[in-house]
C-alpha positions as CSV (number, residue, x, y, z in Angstrom):
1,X,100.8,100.0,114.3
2,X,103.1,99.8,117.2
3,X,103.2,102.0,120.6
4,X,106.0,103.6,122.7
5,X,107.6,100.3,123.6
6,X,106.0,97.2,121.7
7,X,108.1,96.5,118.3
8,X,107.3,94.3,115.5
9,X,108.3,91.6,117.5
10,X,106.2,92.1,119.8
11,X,103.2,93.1,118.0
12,X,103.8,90.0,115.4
13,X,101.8,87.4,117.6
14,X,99.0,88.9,116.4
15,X,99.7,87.3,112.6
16,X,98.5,84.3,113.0
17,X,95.5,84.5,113.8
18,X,94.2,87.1,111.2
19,X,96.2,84.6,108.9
20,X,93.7,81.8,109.7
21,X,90.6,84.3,108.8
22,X,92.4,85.2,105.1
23,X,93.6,88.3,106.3
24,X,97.2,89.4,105.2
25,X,98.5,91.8,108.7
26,X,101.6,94.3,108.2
27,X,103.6,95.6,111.8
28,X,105.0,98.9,111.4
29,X,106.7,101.0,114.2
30,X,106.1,104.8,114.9
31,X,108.2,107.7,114.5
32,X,111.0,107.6,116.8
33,X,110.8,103.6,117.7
34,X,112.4,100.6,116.2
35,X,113.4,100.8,112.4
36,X,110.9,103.8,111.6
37,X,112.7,105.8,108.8
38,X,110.3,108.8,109.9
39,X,112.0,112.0,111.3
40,X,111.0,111.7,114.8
41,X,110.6,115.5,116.2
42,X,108.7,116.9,112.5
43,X,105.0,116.2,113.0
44,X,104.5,115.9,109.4
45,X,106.5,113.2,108.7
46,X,104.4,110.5,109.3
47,X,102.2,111.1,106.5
48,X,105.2,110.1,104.4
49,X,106.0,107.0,106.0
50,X,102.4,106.2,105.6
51,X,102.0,107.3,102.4
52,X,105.1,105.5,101.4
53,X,103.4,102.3,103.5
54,X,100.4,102.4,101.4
55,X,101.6,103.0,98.0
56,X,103.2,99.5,98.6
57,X,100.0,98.0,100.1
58,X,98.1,99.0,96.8
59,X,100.5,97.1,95.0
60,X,99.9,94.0,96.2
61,X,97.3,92.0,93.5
62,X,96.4,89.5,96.9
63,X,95.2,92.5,98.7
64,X,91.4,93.7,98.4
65,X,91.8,97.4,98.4
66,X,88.4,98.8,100.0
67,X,89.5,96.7,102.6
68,X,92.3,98.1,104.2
69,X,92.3,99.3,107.8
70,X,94.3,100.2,110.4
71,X,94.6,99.0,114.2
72,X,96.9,101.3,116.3
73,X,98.1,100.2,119.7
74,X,99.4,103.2,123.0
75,X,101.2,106.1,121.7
76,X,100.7,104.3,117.9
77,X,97.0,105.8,118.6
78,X,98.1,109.5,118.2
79,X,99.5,108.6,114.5
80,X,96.1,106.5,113.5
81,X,93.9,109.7,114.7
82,X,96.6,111.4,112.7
83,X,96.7,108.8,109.9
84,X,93.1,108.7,109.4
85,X,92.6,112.3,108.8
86,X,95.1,112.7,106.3
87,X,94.7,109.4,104.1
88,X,91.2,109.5,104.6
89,X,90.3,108.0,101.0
90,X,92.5,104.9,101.5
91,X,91.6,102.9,104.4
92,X,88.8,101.1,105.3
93,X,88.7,102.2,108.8
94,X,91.2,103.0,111.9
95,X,91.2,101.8,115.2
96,X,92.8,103.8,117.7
97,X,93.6,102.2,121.1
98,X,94.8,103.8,124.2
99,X,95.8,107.2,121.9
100,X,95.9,110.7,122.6
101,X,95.5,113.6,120.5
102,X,96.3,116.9,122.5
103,X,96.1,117.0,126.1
104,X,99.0,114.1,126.3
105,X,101.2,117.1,125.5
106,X,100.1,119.4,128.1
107,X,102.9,120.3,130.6
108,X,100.7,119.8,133.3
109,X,100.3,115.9,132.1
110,X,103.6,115.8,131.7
111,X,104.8,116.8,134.8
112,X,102.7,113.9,136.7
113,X,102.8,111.0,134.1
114,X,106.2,110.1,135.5
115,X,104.6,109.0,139.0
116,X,101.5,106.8,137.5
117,X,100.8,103.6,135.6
118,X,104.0,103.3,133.5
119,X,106.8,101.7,135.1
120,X,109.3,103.8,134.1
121,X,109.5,107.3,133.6
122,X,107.3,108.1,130.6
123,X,107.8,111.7,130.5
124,X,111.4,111.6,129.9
125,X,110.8,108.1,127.8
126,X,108.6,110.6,125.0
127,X,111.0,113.1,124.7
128,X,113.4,110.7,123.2
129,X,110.6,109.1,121.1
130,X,109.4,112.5,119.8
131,X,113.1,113.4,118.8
132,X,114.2,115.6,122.1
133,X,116.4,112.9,123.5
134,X,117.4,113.6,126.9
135,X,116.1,117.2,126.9
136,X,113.0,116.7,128.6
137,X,112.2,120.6,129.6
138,X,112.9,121.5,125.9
139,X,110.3,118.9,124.7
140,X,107.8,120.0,127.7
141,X,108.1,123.4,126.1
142,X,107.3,122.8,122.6
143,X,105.6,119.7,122.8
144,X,102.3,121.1,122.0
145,X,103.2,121.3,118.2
146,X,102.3,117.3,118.0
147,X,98.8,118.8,118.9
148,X,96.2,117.2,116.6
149,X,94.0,120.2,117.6
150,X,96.3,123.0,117.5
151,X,97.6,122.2,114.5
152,X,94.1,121.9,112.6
153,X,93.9,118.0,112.2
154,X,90.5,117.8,114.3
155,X,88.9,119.6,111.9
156,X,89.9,118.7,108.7
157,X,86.9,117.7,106.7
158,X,87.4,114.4,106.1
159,X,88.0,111.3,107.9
160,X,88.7,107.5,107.5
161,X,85.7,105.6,109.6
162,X,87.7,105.7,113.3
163,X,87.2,104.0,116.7
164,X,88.1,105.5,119.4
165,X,89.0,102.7,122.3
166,X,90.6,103.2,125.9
167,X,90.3,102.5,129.7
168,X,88.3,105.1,131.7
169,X,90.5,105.2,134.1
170,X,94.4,105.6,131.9
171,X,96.7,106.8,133.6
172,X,99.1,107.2,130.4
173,X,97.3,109.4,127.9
174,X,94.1,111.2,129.6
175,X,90.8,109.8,128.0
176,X,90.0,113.6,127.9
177,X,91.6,113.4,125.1
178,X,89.1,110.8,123.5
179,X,86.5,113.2,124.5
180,X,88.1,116.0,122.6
181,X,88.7,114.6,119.6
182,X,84.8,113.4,119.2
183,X,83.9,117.4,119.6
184,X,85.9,117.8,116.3
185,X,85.5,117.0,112.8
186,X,83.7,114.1,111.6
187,X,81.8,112.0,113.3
188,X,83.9,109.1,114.8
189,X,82.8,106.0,116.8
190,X,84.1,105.4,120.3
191,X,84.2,103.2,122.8
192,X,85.3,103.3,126.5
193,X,85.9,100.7,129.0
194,X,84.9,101.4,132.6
195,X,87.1,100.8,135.6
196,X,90.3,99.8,133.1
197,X,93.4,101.7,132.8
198,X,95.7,102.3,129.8
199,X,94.2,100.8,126.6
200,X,91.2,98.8,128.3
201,X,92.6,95.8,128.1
202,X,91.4,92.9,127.7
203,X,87.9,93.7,126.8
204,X,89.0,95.8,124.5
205,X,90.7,93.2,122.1
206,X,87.4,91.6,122.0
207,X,85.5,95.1,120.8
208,X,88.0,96.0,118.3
209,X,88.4,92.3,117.0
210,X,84.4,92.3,116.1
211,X,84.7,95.7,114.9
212,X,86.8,94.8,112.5
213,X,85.4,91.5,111.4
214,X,82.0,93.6,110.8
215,X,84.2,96.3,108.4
216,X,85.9,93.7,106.5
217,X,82.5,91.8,106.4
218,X,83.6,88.0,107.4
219,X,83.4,85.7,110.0
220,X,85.1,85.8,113.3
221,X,85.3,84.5,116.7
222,X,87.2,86.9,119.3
223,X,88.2,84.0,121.8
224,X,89.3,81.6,119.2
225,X,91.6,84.2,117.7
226,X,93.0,85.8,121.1
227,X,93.5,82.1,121.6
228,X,96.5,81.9,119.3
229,X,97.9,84.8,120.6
230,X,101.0,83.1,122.8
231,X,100.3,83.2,126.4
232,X,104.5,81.9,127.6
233,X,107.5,82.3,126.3
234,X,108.8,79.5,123.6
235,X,112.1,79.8,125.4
């Protein structure tokens, strides 16, 4: 699952490598990014893209079933917290990294995000994601209604096997948020990487990667798969 500004173009490097360990990988983009039919400013209407999503994904004879999981990247970790809640009986296991669940909508946030790690102004860049376009005070206002907390996700009974990953020191979504989320619901696993910013990379690739060969129960070597990951441009 893709983030605020990495499309299935992006994202697609990671294919071959999970081809060469017989794993199929799909690239979808958020609400409000790329070719996502999803309505981007109605918090609910991810759960029909996904549902959608997975309806096709059960179709497909070449596809073990109980072994279907999730691996969301940036602001693509809001919708797997989301996603894993409310399609709890279908996946394997989520992986959210560098996500947010509540406090990324805070106006205070907001008003400071614009002057720290992203390169661009990432306030005004989410209220055009989340359907506001260049309305930035009007999004500010209501943003809380994305809440995963307010709006009762948290603490819905049930939820997909999730890992929570991120950089202690992200300066794009607050790890509070992390934090919050594992005082809710469930229990969920998590994982935090000291002294990194936004999504902990790159030791966090290799703690998701053996995560996930553990949950799908095969064989894997982290290096030798980031190693097909293209390091230059072809062109």
């Amino acid at each position: 699952m893709t983030g605020l500004d990495g499309y299935r173009t992006e994202l697609a490097v990671w294919i071959e490598g999970w081809r060469q360990l017989g794993v199929a990988a799909l690239v979808v983009e958020i609400p409000g990014t790329g070719d996502s039919p999803a309505l981007a400013n109605d918090p609910t209407s991810p759960e029909r893209q996904w549902s959608s999503l997975l309806d096709w994904v059960g179709q497909q004879e070449a596809v073990d079933q109980k072994r279907v999981a999730v691996w969301a990247f940036s602001t693509g970790g809001y919708y797997a917290i989301r996603l894993a809640h409310t399609h709890p009986e279908r996946l394997a296991g989520v992986v959210a990294l560098g996500g947010g669940c509540h406090h990324m909508f805070d106006g205070e946030w907001l008003d400071e995000v614009n002057h720290l790690e992203y390169p661009f102004d990432l306030a005004t860049t989410l209220a055009y994601k989340f359907g506001y376009g260049s309305d930035l005070e009007a999004f500010k206002r209501e943003a809380k209604k994305f809440s995963l907390l307010e709006d009762g996700t948290l603490d819905r009974p049930k939820c997909a096997r999730l890992l929570l990953v991120n950089g202690t020191e992200d300066e794009i979504f607050p790890v509070d948020d992390y934090y919050l989320a594992l005082q809710h619901g469930p229990v969920k696993e998590a994982r935090f990487v000291p002294e990194r910013k936004h999504m902990g990379e790159p030791e966090s690739f290799f703690i998701i990667l053996e995560w996930l060969y553990k949950l799908f129960g095969i064989q894997g070597n982290a290096g030798q798969q980031m190693s097909t990951i293209p390091s230059r441009p072809k062109y």
